[in-house]
C-alpha positions as CSV (number, residue, x, y, z in Angstrom):
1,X,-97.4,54.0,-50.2
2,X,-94.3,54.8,-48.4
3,X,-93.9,55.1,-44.7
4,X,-93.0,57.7,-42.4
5,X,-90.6,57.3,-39.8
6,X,-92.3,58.0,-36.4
7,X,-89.8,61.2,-35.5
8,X,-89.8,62.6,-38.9
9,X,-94.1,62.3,-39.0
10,X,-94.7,63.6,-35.4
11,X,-91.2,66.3,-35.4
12,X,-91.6,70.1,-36.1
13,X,-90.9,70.5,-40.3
14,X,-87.3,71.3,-41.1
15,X,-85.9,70.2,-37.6
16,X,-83.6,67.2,-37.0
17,X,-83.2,64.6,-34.8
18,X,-80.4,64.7,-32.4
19,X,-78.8,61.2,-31.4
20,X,-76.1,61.0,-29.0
21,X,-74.3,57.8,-27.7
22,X,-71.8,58.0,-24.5
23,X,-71.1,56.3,-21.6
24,X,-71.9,56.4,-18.2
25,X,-69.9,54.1,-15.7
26,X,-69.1,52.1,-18.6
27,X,-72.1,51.6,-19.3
28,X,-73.9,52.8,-22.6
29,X,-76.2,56.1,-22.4
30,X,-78.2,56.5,-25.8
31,X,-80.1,60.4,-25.7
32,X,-82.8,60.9,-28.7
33,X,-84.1,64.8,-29.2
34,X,-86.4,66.8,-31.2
35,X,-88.5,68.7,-31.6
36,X,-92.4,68.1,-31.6
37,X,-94.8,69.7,-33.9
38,X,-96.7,70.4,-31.6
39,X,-96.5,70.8,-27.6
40,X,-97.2,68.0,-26.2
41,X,-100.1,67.4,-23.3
42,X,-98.9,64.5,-21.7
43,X,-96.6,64.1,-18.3
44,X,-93.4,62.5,-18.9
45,X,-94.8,59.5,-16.4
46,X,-97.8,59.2,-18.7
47,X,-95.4,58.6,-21.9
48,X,-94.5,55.5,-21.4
49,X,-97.4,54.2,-20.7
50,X,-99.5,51.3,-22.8
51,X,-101.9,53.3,-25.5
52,X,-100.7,56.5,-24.1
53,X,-100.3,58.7,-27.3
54,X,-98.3,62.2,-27.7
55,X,-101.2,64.4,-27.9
56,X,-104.6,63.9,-28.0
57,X,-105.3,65.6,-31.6
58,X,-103.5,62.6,-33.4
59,X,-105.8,60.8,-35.1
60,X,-103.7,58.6,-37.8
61,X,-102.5,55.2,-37.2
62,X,-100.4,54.0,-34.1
63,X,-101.4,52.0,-30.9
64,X,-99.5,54.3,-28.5
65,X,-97.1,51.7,-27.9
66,X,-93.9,52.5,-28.7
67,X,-92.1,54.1,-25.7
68,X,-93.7,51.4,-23.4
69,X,-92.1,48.7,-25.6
70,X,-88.8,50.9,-25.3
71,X,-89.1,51.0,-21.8
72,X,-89.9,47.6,-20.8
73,X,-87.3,46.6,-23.2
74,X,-84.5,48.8,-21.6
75,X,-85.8,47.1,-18.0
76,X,-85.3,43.6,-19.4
77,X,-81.7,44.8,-20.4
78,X,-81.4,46.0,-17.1
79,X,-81.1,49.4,-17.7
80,X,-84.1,52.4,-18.1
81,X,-85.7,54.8,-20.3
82,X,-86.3,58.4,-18.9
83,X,-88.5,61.1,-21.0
84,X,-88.0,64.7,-20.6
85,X,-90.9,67.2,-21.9
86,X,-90.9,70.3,-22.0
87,X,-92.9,72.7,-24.6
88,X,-92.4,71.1,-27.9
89,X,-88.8,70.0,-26.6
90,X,-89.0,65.6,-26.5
91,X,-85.8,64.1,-25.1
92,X,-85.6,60.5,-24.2
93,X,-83.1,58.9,-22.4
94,X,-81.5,55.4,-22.7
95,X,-79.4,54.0,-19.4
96,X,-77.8,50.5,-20.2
């Protein structure tokens, strides 16, 4: 069995992911884009949160955990992780 990567088994068939690393004050700001394959019903608050999953039809494996790991990891690195929703539209951004 081979595994899925969690952006190409929850993204919109035939899309991409869209990575882009800059900086900000010198500091490192990592943006991560794509496009869902279906809208999401969640707030951008609520997906970060522990168990918190992208939409309420998903039913395979997964503990709803990622983001909040991202996000409490990008706090202990003193920086933060913002989400942006909109539609099918899921950006995430990284501030180190």
């Amino acid at each position: 069995m081979t595994k899925t990567s969690t952006y190409r088994k929850y993204a919109l068939s035939g899309t991409r992911v869209f990575v882009e690393i800059t900086q900000n004050n010198g500091k490192p700001h990592i943006i991560v884009q794509n496009t869902s394959a279906s809208p999401l019903d969640l707030s951008c608050a609520d997906a970060t949160e522990q168990f918190m999953r992208g939409d309420k039809s998903r039913q395979t494996e997964g503990s709803g955990l990622g983001l909040y790991i991202a996000k409490s990891l990008a706090e202990l690195m003193g920086g933060s992780l913002l989400i942006n929703i909109s539609g099918d539209l899921f950006r995430v951004d990284i501030f180190l």
